[in-house]
Backbone as numpy.savetxt, mean C-alpha at the origin, in Angstrom:
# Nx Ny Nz CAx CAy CAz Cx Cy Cz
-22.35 43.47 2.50 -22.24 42.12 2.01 -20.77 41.81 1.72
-20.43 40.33 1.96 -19.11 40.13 2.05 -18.59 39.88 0.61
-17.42 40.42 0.06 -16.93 40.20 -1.54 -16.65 38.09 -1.50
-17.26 38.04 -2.66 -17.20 36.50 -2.99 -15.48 35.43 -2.78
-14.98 37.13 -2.87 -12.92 36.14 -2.61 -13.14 35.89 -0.94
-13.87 37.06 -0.13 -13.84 36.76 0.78 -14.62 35.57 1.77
-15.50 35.03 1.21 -15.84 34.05 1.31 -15.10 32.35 0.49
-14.53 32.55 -0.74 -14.14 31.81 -1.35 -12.98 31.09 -0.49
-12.15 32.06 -0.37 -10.56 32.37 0.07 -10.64 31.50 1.10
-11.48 31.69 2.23 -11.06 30.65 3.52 -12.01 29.01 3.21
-12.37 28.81 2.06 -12.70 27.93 1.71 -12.06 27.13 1.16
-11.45 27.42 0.06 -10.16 26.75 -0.64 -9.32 26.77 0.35
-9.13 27.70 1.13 -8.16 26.99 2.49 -7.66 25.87 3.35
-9.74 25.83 3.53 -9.92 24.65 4.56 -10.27 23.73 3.42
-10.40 23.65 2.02 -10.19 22.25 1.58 -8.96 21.80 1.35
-8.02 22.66 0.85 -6.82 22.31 0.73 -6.15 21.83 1.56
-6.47 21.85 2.82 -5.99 21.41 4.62 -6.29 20.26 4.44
-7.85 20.01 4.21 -8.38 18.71 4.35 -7.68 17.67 3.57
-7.46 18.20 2.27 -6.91 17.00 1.09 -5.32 16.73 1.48
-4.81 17.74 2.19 -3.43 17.52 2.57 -3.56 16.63 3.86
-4.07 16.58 4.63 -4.51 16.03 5.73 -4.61 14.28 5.52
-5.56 14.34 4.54 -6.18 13.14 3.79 -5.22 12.42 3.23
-4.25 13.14 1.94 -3.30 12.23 1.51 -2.75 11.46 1.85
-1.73 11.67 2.92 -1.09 10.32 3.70 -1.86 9.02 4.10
-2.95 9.69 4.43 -4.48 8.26 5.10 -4.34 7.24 4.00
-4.87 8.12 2.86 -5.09 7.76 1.57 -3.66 6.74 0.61
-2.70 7.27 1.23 -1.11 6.66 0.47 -1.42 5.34 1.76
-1.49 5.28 2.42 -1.44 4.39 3.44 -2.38 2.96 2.92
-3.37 3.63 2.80 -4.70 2.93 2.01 -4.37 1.96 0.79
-3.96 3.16 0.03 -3.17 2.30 -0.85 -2.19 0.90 -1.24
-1.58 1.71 -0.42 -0.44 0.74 0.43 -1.09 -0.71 0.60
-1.75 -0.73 1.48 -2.37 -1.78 2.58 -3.22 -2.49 1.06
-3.93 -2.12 0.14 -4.63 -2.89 -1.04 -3.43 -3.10 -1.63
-2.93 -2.84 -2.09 -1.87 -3.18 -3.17 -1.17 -4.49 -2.42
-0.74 -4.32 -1.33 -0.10 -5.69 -0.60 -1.33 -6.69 -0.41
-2.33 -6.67 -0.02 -3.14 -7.35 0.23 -3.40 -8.00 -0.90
-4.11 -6.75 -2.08 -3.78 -7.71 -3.31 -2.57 -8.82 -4.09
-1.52 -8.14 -3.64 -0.15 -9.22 -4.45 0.27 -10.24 -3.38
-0.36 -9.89 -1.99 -0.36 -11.53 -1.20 -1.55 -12.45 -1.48
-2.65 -11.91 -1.93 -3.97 -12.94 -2.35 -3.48 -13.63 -3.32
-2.94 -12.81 -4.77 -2.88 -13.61 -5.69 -1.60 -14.49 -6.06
-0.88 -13.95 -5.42 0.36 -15.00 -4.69 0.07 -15.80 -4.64
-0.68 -16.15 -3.01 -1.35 -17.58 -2.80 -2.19 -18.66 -3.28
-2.73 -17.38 -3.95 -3.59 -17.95 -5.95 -2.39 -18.63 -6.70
-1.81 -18.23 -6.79 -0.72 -18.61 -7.51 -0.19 -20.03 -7.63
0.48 -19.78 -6.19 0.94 -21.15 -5.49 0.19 -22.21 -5.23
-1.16 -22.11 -5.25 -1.86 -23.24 -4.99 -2.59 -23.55 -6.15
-2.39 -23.01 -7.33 -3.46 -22.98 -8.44 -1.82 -24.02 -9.57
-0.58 -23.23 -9.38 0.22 -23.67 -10.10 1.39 -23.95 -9.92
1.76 -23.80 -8.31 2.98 -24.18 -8.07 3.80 -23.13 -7.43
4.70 -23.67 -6.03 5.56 -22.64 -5.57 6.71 -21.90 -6.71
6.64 -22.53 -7.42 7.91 -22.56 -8.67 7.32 -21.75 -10.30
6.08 -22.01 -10.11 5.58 -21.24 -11.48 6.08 -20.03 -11.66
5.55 -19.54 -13.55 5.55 -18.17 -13.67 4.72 -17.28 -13.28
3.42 -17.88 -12.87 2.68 -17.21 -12.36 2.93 -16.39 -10.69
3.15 -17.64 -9.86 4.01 -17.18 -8.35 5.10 -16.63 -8.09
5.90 -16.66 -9.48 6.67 -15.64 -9.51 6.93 -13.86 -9.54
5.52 -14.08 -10.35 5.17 -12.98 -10.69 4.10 -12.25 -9.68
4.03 -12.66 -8.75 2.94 -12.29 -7.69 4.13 -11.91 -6.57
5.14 -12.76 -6.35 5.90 -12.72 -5.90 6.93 -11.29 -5.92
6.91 -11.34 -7.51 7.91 -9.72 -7.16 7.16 -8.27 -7.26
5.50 -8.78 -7.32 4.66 -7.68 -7.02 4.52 -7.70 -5.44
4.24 -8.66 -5.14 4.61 -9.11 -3.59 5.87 -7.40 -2.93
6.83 -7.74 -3.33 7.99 -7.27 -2.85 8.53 -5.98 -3.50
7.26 -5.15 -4.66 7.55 -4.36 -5.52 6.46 -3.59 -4.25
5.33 -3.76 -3.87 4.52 -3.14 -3.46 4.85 -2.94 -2.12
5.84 -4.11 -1.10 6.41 -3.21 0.23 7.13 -2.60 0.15
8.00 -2.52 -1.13 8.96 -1.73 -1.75 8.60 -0.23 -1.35
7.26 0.01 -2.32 6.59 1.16 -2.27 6.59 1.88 -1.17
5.56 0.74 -0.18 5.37 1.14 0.99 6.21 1.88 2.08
7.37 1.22 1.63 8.16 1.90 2.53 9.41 2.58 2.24
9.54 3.05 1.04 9.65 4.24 0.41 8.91 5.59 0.62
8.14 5.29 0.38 6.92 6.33 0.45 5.95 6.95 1.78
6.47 6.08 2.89 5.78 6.09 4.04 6.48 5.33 5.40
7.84 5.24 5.08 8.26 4.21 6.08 8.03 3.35 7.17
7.16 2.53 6.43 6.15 1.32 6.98 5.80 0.42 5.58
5.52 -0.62 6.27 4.96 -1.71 5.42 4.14 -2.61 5.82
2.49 -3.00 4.89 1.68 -3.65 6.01 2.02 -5.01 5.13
2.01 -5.55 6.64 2.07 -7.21 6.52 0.58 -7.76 6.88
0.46 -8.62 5.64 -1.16 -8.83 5.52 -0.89 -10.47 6.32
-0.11 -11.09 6.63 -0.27 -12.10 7.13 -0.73 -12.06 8.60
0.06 -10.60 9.93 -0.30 -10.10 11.03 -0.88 -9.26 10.92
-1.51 -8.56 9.44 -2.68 -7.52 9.40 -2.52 -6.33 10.34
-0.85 -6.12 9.96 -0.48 -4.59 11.03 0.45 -4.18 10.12
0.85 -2.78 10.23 2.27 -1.90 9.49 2.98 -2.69 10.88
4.05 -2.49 9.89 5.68 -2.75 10.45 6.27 -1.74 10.21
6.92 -1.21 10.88 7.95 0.36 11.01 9.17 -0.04 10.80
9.89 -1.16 10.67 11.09 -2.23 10.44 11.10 -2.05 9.03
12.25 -2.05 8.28 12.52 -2.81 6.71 12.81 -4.16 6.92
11.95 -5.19 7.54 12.24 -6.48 7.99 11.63 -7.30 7.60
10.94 -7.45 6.30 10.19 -8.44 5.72 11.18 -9.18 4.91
10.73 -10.42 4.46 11.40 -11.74 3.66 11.17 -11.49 2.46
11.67 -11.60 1.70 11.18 -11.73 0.58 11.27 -12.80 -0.01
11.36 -14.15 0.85 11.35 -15.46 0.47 10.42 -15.83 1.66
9.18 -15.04 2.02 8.46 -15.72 2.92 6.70 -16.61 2.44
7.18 -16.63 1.06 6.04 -17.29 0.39 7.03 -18.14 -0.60
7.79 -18.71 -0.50 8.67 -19.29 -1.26 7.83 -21.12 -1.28
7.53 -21.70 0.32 7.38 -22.67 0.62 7.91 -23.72 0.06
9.18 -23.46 0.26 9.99 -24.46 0.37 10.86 -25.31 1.30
């Protein structure tokens, strides 16, 4: 009969593969909600109180705090308006300004 490390051992292996594997998916994931979210409520923003409010302001530099992230952390950033990563540091950060 096989000792219990020896069964354990290539187990914690192959999970530890998996979760390493996973992470990036997962940072990516992230990524992609967090922008999605601070462009929804952006547009909440702007249409609820104004291109100029404190509120759209504040969506605004979550807006640009969260591609920040993105591409820091993963060099990419998803643009929820073409609903694709961009591999560029080429976003506006006056592209919800509407002015």
């Amino acid at each position: 009969m096989k000792s219990p490390h020896a069964i354990v051992a290539p187990l914690a292996l192959g999970a530890a593969l998996t979760l390493m594997a996973v992470g990036p998916a997962r940072a990516g994931d992230d990524c992609q909600k967090r922008t999605e979210k601070a462009d929804h409520k952006l547009h909440q923003a702007i249409e609820k109180h104004g291109p100029d409010s404190p509120d759209a302001q504040h969506w605004r530099e979550e807006l640009a705090a969260a591609r920040s992230y993105c591409w820091e952390h993963g060099h990419r950033w998803w643009d929820e308006d073409t609903h694709q990563w961009r591999s560029e540091r080429n976003w506006d950060d006056h592209d919800h300004d509407h002015r």
